[in-house]
C-alpha positions in Angstrom: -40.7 99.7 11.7 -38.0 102.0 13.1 -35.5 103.7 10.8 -32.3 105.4 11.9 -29.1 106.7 9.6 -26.2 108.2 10.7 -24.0 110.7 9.1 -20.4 112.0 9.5 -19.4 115.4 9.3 -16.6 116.4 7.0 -17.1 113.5 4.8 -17.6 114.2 1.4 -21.1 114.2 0.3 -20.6 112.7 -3.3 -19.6 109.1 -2.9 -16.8 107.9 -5.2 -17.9 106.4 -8.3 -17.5 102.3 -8.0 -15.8 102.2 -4.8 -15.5 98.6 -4.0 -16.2 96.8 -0.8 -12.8 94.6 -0.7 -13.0 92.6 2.8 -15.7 91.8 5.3 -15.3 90.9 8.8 -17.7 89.6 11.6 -16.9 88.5 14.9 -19.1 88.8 18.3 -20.9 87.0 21.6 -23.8 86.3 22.7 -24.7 89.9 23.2 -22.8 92.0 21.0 -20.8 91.8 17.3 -18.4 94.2 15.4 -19.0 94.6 11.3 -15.7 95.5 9.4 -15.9 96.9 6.1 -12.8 97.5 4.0 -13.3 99.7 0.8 -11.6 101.1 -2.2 -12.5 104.9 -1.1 -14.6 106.7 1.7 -18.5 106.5 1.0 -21.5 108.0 3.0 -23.1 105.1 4.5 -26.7 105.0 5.2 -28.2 102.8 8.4 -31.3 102.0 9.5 -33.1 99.3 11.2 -36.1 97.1 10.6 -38.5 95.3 13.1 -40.3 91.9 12.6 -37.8 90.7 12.1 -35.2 93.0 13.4 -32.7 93.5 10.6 -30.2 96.0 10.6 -29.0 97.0 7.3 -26.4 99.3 5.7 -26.6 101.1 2.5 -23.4 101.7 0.7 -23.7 103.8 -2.1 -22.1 103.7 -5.6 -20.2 100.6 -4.3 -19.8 97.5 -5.5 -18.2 94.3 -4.2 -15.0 91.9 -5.3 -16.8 88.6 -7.5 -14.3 86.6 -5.1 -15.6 88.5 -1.8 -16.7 85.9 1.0 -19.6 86.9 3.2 -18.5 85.7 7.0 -20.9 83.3 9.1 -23.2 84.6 11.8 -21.3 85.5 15.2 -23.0 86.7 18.1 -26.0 88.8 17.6 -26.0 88.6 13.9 -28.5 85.2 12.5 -27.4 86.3 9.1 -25.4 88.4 6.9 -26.1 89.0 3.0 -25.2 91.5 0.2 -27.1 92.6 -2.4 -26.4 95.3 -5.3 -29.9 97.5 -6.4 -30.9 98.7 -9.3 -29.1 102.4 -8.5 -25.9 101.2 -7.8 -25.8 101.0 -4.0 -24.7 98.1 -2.0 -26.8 97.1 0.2 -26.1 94.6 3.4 -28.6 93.3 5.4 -27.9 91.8 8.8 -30.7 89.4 10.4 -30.4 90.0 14.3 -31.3 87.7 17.3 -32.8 91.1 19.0 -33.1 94.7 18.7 -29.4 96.4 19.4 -27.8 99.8 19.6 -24.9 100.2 16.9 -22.1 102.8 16.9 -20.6 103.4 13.5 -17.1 104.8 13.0 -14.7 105.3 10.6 -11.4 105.4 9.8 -8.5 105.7 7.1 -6.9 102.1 5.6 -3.9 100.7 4.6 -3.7 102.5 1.1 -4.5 105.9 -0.2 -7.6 107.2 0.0 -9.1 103.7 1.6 -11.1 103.7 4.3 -12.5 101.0 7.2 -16.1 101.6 8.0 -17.4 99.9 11.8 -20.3 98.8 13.0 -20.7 97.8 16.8 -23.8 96.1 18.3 -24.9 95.8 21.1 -28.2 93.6 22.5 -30.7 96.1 23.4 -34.3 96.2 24.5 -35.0 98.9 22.4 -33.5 100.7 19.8 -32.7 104.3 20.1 -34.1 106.4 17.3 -32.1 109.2 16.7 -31.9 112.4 15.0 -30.5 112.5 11.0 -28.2 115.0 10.1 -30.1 117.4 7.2 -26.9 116.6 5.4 -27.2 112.9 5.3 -31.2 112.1 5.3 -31.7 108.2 5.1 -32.6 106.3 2.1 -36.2 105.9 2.3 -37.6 102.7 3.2 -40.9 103.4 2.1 -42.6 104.9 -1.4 -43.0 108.8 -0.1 -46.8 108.0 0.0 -46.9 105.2 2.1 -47.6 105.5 5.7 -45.3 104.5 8.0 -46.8 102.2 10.5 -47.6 99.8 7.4 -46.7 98.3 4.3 -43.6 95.8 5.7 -41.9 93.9 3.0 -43.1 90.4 2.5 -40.5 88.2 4.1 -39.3 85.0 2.9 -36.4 82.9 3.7 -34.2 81.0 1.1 -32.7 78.0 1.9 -30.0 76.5 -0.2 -30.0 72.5 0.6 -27.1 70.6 2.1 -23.7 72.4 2.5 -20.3 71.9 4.2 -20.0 68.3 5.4 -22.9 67.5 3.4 -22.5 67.8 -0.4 -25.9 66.5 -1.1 -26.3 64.8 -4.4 -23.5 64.7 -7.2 -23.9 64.6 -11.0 -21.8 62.5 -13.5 -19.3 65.3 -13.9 -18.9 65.4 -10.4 -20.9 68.5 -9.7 -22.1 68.9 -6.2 -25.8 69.9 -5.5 -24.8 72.3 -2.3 -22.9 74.4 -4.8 -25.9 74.3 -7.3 -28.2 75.2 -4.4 -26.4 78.2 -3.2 -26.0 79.4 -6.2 -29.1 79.4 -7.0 -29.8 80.8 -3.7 -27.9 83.6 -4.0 -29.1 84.7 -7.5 -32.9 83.9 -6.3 -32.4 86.5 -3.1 -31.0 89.4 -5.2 -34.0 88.5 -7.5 -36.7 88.9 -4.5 -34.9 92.1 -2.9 -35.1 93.9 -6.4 -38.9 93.7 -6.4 -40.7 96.4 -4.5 -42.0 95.0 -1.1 -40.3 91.6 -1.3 -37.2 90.9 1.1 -34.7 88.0 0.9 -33.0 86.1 3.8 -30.9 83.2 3.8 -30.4 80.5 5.8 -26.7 80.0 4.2 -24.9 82.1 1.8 -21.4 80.3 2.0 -20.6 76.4 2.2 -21.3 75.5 5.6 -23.6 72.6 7.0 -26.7 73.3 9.1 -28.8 71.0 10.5 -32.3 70.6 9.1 -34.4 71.6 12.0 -32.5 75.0 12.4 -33.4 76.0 9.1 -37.1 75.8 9.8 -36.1 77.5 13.1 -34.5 80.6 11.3 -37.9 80.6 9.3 -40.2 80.5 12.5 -37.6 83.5 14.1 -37.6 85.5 10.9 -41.5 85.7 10.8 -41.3 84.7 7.7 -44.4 84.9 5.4 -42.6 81.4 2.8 -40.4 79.2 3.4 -38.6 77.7 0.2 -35.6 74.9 0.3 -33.8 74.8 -3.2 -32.6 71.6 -4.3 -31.5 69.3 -7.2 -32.4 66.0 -7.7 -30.8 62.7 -8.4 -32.2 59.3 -9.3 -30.5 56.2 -10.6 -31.5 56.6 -13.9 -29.8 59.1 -15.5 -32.7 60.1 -18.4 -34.9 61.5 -16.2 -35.3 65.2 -16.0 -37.6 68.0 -15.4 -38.4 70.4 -12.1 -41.3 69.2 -9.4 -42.4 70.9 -6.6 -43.0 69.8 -2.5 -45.5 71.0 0.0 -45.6 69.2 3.4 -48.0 65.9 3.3 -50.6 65.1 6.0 -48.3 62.4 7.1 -45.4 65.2 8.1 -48.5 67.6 9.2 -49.6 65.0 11.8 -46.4 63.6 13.0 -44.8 67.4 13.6 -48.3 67.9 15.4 -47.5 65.2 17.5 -44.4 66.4 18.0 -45.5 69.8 19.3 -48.6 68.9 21.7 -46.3 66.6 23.4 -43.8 69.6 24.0 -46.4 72.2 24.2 -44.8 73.8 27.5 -41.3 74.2 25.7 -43.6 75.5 22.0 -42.9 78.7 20.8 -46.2 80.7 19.9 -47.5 79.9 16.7 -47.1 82.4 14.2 -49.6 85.7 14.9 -48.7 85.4 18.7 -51.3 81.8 19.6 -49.4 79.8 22.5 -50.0 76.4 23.0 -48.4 76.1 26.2 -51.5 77.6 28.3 -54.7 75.6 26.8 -56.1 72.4 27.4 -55.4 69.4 25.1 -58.3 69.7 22.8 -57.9 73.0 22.3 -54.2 73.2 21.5 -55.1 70.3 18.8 -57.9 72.7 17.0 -55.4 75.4 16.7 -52.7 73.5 15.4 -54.5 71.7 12.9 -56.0 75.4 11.7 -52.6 76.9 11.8 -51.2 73.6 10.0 -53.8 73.7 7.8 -54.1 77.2 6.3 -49.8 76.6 6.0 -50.7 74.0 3.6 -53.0 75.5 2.0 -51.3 78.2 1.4 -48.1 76.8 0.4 -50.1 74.6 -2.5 -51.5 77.6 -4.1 -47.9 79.6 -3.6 -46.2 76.3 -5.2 -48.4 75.8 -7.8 -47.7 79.2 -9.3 -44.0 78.4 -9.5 -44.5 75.5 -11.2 -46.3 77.4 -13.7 -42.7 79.3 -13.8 -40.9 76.9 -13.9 -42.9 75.4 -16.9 -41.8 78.2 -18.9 -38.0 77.9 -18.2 -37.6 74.1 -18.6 -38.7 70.6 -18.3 -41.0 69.8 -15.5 -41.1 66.2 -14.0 -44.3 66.1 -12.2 -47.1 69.0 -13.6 -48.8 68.6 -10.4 -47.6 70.0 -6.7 -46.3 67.3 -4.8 -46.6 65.9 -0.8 -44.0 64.7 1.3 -42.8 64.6 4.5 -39.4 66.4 4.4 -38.1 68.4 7.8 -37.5 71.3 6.5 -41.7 71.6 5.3 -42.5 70.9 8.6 -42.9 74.7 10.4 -46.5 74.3 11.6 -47.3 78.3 11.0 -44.7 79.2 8.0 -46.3 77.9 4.2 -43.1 76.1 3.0 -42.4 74.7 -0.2 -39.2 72.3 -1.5 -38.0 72.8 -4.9 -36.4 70.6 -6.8 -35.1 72.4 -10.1 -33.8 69.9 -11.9 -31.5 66.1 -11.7 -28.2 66.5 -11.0 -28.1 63.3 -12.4 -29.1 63.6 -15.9 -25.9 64.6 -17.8 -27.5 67.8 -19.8 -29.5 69.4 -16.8 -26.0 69.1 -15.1 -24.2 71.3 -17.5 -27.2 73.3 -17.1 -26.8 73.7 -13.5 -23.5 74.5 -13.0 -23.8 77.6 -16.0 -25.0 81.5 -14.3 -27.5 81.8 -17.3 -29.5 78.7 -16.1 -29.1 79.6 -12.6 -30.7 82.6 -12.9 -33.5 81.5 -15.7 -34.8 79.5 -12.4 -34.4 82.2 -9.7 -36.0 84.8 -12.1 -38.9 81.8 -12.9 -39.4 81.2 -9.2 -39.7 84.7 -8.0 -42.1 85.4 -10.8 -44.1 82.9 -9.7 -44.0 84.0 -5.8 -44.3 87.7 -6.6 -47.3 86.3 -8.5 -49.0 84.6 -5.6 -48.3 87.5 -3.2 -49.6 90.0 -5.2 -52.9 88.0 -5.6 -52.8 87.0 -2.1 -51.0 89.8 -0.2 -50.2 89.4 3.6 -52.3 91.7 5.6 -49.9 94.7 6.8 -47.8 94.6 3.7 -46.8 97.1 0.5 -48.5 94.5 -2.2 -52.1 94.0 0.6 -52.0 98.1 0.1 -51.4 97.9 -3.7 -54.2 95.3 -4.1 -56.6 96.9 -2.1 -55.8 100.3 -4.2 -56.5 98.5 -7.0 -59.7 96.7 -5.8 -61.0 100.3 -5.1 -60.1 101.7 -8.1 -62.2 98.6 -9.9 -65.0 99.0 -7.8 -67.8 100.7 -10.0 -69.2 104.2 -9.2 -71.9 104.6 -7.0 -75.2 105.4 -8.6 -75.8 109.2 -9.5 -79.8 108.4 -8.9 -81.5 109.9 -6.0 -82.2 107.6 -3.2 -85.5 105.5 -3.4 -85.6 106.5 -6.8 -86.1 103.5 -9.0 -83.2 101.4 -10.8 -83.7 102.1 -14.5 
């Protein structure tokens, strides 16, 4: 992890109290892109960048953002953008890059008194430049002061809100359309997961636009993601049925994606940990598939069944039991993936449900509690909750023995 903040002299060293961010703009190439950032008043901005996954993010304090604002779809070197307001006040945005980049950050006055236009260039790099930080503008820390530096990354995991643009997805009797639910949902489920120390939120659409199923596992598979989880709501043709279920990937879509990938293995991308397929004989890119595939499906059955639990606890739940299917977006061979489906869209009742913020964020809060849950229990290796739970392991442990060696137990 690399961090990096840059400070302006002269600027005033108290930010204004609720400056609001009032227009964002994103435009780039293949190798470059420009952030624009309107706001209410001048604020100190803090900047740093993360590594696996490269994420450049910006830290606006005291600031908050118009309820009609519009976050701009990815251009050039910039996967994603999303926002996200913490618990002291700052705004933070977090961009998901294609590489590591040099920025430049600049600003200047706006249209109306005491307004102000904050820029961010970037520009592809092969490796970011760390630079010095001004004593009057040190950078928000990234860390808890007594974590070391070279570990405890967040645990990563991608939201995907189903359907979108050209593709509204299911619709309820009221005409509701799922893509709205979804990214609602979405949206309310990210802030969730970026408020809880050691979690981070990226999604794979934050405004209504259509992308194609396989790109969404893509993003996944680029964002080294540690879950995968597709939020959707259901419809059947009869209009009782309600209740939440839950989808890992079946060992139908495990073996035709495995197919898919040994007969491509030249054109794979590594598995997840850095294992290429493209260089090994036959049998031996099977036995590593079928471990990586495996332990994803493993993992994503525990990870689901605890947000079932949650879910349990928030409303009705069709099927009590984890469920298997074959969907595309479950099929990333190294990323454990899980497809929820919080409720049908089709039952009249669950729709009004759907469409009100309370309910909406009822299921985000009940799904991260069930994946903070999981992780905390089963915390990637390298990350803040694997160094929490082995602190607490070692605090458990009982004390050695205060007897003298070889001297007898009792």
């Amino acid at each position: 992890m690399f961090a990096l903040a840059l400070g302006f002299a002269g600027w005033s060293t108290l930010a204004a109290a609720n400056v609001q961010l009032q227009r964002v703009a994103l435009e780039g190439d293949n190798s470059s892109a420009t952030l624009t950032l309107a706001l209410s008043a001048t604020v100190h901005p803090h900047v740093f960048v993360l590594a696996h996954p490269w994420r450049l993010v910006v830290d606006l304090p005291a600031t908050r953002t118009l309820q009609t604002l519009r976050t701009p779809a990815p251009a050039g070197v910039v996967l994603s953008l999303r926002q996200a307001l913490r618990s002291d006040g700052t705004l933070r945005l977090v961009m998901l890059l294609r590489s590591p980049v040099q920025h430049q950050l600049s600003v200047r006055p706006g249209t109306s008194a005491g307004s102000s236009v904050l820029q961010l260039v970037l520009s592809a790099h092969d490796a970011v430049i760390v630079q010095s930080v001004p004593k009057a503008a040190p950078p928000a820390p990234l860390l808890p002061s007594h974590a070391p530096a070279s570990t405890d990354r967040n645990i990563i995991v991608v939201i995907d809100a189903g359907h979108g643009g050209m593709d509204p997805g299911a619709s309820g009797p009221d005409g509701t359309h799922e893509k709205d639910v979804t990214l609602a949902i979405a949206l309310a489920l990210a802030a969730r997961i970026d408020q809880e120390s050691g979690m981070h939120a990226i999604l794979t659409r934050d405004t209504d636009r259509f992308i194609l199923l396989p790109d969404r596992m893509r993003l996944a598979r680029t964002a080294h993601a540690d879950l995968f989880v597709s939020i959707h709501a259901d419809s059947v043709p009869n209009s009782d049925i309600t209740g939440a279920s839950v989808y890992v990937l079946s060992e139908r879509g495990a073996s035709s994606e495995a197919a898919s990938w040994l007969a491509d293995r030249e054109n794979a991308a590594d598995l997840k940990g850095g294992v290429s397929l493209a260089n090994v004989d036959a049998k031996l890119a099977t036995v590593l598939l079928d471990v990586s595939q495996s332990a994803q499906i493993g993992t994503s059955t525990e990870a689901a069944d605890r947000v079932l639990e949650a879910l349990d606890q928030v409303g009705a739940v069709r099927k009590r039991e984890v469920q298997h299917a074959a969907f595309v977006v479950l099929k990333a061979p190294d990323v454990p993936s899980m497809l929820i489906e919080t409720a049908y869209i089709s039952n009249p009742g669950e729709e009004r449900k759907l469409r009100t913020p309370e309910y909406q964020q009822r299921l985000a809060d009940a799904i991260c509690r069930g994946l903070a849950g999981y992780f905390r229990t089963h915390p990637p290796e390298g990350t803040l909750f694997a160094r929490q739970r082995h602190g607490a392991d070692e605090q458990a442990a009982p004390a050695p023995s205060s007897a003298s060696p070889g001297a007898p137990a009792g």
